[in-house]
C-alpha positions as CSV (number, residue, x, y, z in Angstrom):
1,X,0.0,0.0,0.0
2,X,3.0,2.7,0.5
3,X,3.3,2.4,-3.4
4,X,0.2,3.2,-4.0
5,X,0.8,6.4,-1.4
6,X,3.5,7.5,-3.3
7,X,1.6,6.9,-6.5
8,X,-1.2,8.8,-5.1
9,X,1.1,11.6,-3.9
10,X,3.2,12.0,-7.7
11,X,-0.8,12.6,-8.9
12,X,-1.7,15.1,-6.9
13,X,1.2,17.1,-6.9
14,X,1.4,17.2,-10.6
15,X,-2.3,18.0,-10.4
16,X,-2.6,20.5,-8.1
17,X,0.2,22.2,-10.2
18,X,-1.3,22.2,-12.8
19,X,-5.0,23.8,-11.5
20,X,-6.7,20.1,-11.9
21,X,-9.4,19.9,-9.7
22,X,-9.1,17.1,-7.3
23,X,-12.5,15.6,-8.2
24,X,-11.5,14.8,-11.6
25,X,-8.7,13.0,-10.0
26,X,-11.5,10.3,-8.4
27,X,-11.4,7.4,-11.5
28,X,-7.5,7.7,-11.5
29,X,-7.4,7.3,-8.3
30,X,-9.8,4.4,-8.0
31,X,-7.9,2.7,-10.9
32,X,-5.0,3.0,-9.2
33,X,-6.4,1.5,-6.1
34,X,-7.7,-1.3,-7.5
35,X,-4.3,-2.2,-10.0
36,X,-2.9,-1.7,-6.4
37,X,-5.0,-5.0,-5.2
38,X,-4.7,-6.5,-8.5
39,X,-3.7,-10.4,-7.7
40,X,-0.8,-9.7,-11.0
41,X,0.6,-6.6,-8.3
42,X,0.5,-8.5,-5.2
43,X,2.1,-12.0,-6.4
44,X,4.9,-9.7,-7.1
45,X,5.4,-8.0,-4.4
46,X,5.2,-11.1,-2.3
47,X,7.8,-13.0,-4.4
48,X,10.1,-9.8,-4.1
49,X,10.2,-9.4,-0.6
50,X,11.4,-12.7,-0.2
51,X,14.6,-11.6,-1.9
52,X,16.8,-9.5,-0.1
53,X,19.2,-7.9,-1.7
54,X,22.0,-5.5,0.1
55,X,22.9,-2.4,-1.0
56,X,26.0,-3.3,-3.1
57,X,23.8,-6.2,-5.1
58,X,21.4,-3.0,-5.8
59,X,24.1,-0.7,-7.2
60,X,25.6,-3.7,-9.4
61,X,22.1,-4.1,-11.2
62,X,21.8,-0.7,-11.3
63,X,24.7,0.0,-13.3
64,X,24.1,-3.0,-15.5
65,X,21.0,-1.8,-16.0
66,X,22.1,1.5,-17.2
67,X,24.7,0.0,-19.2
68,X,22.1,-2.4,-20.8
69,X,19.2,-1.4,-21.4
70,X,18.2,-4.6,-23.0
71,X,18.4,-6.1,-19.4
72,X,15.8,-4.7,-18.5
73,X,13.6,-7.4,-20.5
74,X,15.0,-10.1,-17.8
75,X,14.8,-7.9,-14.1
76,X,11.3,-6.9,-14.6
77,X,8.4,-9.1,-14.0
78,X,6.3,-10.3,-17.2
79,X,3.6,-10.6,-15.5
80,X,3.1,-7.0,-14.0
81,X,4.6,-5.7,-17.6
82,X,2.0,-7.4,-19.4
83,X,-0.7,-6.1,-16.8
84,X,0.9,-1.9,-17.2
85,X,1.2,-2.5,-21.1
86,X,-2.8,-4.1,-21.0
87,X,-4.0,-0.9,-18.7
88,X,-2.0,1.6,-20.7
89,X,-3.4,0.3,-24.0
90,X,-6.9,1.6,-23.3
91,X,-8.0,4.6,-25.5
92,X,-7.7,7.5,-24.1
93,X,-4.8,6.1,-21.8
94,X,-5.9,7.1,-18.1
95,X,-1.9,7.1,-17.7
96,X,1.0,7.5,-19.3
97,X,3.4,5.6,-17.4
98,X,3.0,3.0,-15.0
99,X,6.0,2.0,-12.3
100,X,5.5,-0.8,-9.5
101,X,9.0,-0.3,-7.0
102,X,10.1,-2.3,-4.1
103,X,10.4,-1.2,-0.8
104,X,14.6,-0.3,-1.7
105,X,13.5,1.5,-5.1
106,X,13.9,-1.0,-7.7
107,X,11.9,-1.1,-10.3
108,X,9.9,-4.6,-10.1
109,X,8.0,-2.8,-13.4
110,X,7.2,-0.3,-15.8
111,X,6.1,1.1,-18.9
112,X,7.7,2.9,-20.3
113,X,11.0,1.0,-19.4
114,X,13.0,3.7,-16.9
115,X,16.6,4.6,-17.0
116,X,17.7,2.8,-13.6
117,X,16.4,0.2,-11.9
């Protein structure tokens, strides 16, 4: 649930700078509750946080990831990038980017594909 916090918070503040009123903010922020619950988001979560990786592990696949982008295909989860590239696929997109983290800021998934992990 602190993702979808943070989710929630990046909305907002882009919204309330931009003059959005909040209550048009109400379906993306029901969408993003419930992709928050979605069974694709929480397998993931569960299976990551029974890795545990220390903080030299995270800086190696960091750099790797920056180095190769294409490895970014293997670190992510197919599952969650199928679900992000299935919800952002809708027309009109209710988002334009999509990013699941773990709890140490790596990125579990996204669309588009970000430059770190």
């Amino acid at each position: 649930m602190r993702q979808l916090a943070l989710m929630l918070l990046l909305i907002l503040h882009c919204s309330c700078s931009q003059g959005v009123d909040l209550e048009q903010l109400a379906t993306p922020i029901a969408q993003l509750k419930s992709l928050a619950q979605d069974p694709v988001i929480t397998q993931s979560l569960l299976e990551y946080r029974q890795q545990s990786l220390d903080l030299k592990e995270l800086l190696e696949l960091d750099q790797q990831w920056s180095s190769h982008p294409q490895l970014a295909d293997d670190l992510l989860d197919p599952q969650v990038q199928r679900l992000f590239k299935e919800k952002l696929s809708v027309n009109p997109p209710l988002f334009v980017e999509l990013i699941l983290m773990g709890d140490q800021g790596q990125t579990l998934g996204g669309i588009p594909i970000t430059s770190d992990y």
